[in-house]
C-alpha positions in Angstrom: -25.2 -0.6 15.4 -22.9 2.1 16.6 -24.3 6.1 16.8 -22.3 6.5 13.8 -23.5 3.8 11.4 -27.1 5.1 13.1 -26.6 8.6 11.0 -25.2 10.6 14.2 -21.9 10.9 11.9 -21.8 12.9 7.9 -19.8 14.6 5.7 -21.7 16.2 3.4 -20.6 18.9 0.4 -21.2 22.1 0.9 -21.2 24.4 -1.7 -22.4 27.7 0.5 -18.8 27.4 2.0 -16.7 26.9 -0.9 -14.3 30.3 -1.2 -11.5 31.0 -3.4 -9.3 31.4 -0.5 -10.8 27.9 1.6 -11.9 26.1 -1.9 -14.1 23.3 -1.4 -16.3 23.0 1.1 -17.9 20.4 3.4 -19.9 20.1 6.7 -19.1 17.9 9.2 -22.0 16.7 11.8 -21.7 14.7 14.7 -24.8 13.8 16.7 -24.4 12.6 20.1 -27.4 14.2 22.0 -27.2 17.9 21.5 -25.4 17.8 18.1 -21.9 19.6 16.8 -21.7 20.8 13.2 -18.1 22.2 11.5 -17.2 23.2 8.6 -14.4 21.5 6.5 -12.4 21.8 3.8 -11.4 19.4 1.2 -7.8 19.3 2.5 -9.5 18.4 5.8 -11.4 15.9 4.6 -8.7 14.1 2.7 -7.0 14.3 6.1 -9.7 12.5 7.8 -9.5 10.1 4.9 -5.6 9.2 5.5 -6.1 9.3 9.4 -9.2 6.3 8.7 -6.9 4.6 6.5 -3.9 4.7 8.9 -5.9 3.6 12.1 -7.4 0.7 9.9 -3.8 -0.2 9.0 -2.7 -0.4 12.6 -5.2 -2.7 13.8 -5.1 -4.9 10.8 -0.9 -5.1 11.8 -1.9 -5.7 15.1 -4.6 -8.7 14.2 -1.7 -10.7 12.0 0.3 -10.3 14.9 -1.3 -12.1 17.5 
């Protein structure tokens, strides 16, 4: 298992940083040792989401290619 599958990666909602000027919130923590917490919002976690998708696709393109 990696440190993320291990719980040292979330997304979680957020409601204490939801705004009528940011909208929806999230927080995003990584824990590798010491920790980092930042907050998101739902545009950037949609982001994420494409980003995850597009890496996936690339690797998957470059295992039918071999």
């Amino acid at each position: 298992m990696s440190n993320i599958t291990d719980g040292g990666f979330t997304i979680t909602r957020d409601k204490t940083s939801d705004s009528p000027g940011n909208g929806i919130g999230f927080k995003m923590r990584i824990w590798n040792g010491g920790g980092f917490e930042m907050r998101l919002s739902k545009t950037d976690v949609e982001y994420i989401r494409r980003e995850a998708g597009r890496a996936l696709k690339e690797l998957k393109h470059e295992q039918d290619n071999r």
